[in-house]
TIDOVEX-473500 format. One record per residue: z, y, x of N, C-alpha, C in turn. Coordinates in Angstrom, 3 decimals. Atoms other than C-alpha are relative to their C-alpha. Layout:
N
nzz | nyy | nxx | cazz | cayy | caxx | czz | cyy | cxx
Z | Y | X | Z | Y | X | Z | Y | X
...
# end
This chain:
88
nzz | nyy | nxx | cazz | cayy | caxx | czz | cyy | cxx
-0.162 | -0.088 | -1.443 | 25.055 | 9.828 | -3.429 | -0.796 | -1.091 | 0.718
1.000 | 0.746 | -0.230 | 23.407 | 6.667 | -2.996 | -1.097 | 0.314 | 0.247
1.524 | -0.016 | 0.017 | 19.981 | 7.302 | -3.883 | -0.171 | 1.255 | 0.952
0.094 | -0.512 | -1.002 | 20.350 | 10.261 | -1.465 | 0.162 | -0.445 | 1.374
0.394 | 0.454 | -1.635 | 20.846 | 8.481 | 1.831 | -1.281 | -1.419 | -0.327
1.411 | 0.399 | 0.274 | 18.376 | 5.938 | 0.122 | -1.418 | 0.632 | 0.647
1.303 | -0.811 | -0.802 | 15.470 | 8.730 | 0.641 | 0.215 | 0.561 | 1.064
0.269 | -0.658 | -1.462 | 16.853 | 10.476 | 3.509 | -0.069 | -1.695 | 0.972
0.015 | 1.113 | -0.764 | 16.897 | 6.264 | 5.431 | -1.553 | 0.063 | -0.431
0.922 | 0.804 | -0.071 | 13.777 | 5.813 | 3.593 | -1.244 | 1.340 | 0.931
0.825 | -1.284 | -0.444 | 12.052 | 9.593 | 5.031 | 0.230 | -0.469 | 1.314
0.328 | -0.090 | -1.330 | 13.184 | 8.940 | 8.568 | -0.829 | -1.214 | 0.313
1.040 | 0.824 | -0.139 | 11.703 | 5.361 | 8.371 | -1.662 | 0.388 | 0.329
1.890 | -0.366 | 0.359 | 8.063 | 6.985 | 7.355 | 0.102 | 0.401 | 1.261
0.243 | -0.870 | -1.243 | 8.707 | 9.563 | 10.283 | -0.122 | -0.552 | 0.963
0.197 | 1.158 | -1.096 | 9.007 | 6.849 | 12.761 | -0.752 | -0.456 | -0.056
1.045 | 0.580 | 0.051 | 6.603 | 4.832 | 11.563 | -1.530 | 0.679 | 0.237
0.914 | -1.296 | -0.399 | 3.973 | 7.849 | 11.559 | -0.126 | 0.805 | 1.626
0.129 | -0.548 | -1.281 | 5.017 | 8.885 | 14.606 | -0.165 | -1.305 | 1.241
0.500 | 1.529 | -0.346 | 4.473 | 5.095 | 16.135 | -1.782 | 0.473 | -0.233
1.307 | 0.156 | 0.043 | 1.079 | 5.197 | 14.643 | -0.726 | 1.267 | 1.005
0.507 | -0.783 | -1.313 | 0.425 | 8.806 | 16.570 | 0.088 | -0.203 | 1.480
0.142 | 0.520 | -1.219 | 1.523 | 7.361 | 19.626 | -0.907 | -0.967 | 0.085
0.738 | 0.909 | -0.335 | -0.352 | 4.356 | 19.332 | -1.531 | 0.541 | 0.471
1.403 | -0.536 | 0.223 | -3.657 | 6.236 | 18.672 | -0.235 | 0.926 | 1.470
-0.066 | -0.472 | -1.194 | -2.875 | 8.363 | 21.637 | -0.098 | -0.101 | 1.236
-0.138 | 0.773 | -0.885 | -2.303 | 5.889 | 23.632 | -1.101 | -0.919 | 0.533
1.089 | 1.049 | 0.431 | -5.282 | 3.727 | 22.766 | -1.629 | 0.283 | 0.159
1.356 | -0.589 | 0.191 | -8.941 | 4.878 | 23.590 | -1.243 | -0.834 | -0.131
1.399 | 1.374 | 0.249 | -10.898 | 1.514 | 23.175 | -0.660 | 0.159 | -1.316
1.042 | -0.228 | 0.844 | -13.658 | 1.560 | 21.325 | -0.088 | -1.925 | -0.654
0.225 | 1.520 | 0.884 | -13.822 | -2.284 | 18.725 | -1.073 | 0.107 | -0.532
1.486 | 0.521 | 0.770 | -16.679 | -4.214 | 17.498 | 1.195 | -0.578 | -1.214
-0.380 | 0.454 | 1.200 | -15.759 | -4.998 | 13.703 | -0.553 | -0.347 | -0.508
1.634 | 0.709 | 0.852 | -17.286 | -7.649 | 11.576 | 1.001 | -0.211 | -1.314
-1.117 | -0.073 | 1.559 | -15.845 | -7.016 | 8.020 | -0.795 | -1.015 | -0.991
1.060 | 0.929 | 0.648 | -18.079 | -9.862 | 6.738 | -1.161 | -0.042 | -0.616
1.638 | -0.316 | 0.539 | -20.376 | -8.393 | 5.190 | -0.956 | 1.479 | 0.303
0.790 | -0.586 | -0.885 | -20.570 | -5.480 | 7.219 | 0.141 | 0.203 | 1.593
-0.655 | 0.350 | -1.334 | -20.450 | -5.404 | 10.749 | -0.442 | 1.797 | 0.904
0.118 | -1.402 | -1.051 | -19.570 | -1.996 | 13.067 | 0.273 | 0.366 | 1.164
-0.052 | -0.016 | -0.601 | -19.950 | -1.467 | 16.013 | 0.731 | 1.479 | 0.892
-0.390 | -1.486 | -0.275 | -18.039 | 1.033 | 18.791 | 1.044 | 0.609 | -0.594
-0.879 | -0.698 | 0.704 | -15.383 | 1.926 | 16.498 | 1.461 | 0.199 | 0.796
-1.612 | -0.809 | -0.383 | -12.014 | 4.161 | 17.544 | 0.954 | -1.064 | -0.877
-1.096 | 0.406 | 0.577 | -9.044 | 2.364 | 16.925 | 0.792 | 0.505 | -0.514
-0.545 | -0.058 | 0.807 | -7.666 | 4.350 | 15.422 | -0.677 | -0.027 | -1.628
0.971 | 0.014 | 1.267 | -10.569 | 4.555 | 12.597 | 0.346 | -1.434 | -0.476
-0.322 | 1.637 | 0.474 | -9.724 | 0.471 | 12.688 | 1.367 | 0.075 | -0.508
-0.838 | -0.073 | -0.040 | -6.318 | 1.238 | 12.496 | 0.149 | 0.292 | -2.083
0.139 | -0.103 | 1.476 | -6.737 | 3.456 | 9.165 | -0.796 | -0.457 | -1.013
0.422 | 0.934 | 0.974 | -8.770 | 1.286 | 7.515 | 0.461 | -0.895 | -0.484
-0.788 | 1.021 | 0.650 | -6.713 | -1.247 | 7.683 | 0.975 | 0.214 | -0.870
-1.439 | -0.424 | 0.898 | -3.804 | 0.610 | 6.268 | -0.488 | -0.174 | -1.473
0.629 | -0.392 | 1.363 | -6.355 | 1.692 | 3.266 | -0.336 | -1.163 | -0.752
0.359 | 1.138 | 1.023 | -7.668 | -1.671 | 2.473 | 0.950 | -0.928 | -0.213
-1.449 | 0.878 | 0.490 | -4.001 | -3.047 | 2.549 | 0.625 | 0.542 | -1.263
-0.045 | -1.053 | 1.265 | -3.218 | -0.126 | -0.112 | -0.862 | -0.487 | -0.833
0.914 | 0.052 | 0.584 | -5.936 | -0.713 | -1.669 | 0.172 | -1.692 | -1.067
0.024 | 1.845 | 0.571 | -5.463 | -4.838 | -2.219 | 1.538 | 0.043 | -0.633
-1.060 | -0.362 | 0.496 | -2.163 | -3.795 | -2.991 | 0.140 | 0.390 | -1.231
0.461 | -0.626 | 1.583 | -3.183 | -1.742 | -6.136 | -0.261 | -1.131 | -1.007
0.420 | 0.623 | 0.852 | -5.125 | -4.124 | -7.273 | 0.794 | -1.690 | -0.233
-0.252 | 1.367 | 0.401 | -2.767 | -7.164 | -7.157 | 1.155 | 0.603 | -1.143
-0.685 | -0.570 | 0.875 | -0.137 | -4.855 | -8.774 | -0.129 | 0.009 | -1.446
0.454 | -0.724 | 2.082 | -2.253 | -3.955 | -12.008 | 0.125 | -1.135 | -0.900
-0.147 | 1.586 | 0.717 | -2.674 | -7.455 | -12.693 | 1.274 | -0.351 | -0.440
-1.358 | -0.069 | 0.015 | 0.944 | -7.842 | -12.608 | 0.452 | 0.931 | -1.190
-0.021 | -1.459 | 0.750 | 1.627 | -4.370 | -14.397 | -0.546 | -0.322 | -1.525
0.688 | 0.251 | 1.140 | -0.944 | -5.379 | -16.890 | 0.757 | -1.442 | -0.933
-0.797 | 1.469 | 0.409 | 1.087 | -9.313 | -17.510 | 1.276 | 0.789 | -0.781
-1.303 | -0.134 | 0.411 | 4.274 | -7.438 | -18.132 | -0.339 | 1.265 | -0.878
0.208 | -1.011 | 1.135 | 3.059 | -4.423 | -20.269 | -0.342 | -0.461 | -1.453
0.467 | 0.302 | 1.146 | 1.537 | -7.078 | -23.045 | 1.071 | -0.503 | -0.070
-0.702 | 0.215 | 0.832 | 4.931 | -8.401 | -23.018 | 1.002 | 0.476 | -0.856
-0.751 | -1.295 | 0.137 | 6.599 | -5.443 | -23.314 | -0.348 | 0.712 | -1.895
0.354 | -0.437 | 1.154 | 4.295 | -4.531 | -26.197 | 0.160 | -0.973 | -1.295
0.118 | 1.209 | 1.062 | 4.633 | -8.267 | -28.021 | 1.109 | 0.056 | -0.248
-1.102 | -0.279 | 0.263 | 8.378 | -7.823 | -27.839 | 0.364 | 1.335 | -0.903
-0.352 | -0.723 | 0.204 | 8.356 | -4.726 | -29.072 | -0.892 | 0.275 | -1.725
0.666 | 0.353 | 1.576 | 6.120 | -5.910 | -32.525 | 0.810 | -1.108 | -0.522
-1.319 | 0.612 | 0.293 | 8.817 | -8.612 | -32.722 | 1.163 | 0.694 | -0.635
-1.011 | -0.839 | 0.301 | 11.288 | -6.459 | -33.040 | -0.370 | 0.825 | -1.211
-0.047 | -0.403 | 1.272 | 9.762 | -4.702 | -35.640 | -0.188 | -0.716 | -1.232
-0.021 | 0.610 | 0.860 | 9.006 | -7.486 | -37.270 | 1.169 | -0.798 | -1.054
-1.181 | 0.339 | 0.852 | 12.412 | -8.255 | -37.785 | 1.008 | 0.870 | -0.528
-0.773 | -1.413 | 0.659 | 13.383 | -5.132 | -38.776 | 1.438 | 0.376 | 0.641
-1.087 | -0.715 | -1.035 | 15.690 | -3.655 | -35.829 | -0.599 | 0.951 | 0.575
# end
């Protein structure tokens, strides 16, 4: 019962939040200069700034994860040659 109002709290969250970002974009018709350091764009829709940012937060996200993911999978696997080594 839990984990059911879990996803239905965590579904209306998204829906709000999604529907925030359509208002914003709606709302918003300025055109940004962006200098991403090494490239720089000019003119850009905010909302195009908008979803980029989301993507390269996803994105940096992934990759701090794996690292992580990757730390705890070799111990997962060293524990689990332990264990056979002691015959359990």
């Amino acid at each position: 019962m839990q984990q059911l109002i879990r996803r239905i709290l965590f579904a209306l969250i998204a829906l709000a939040l999604a529907a925030y970002v359509v208002f914003f974009t709606l709302a918003n018709h300025q055109l940004l200069d962006l200098d991403l350091l090494f490239i720089q764009l000019n003119q850009v829709p905010v909302e195009l700034a908008l979803i980029l940012s989301f993507i390269a937060g996803g994105l940096s996200g992934i990759v701090a994860a794996f690292g992580w993911v990757m730390h705890y999978r070799k111990q997962l696997n060293k524990a689990r040659i332990d264990l056979k080594r002691a015959g359990l």
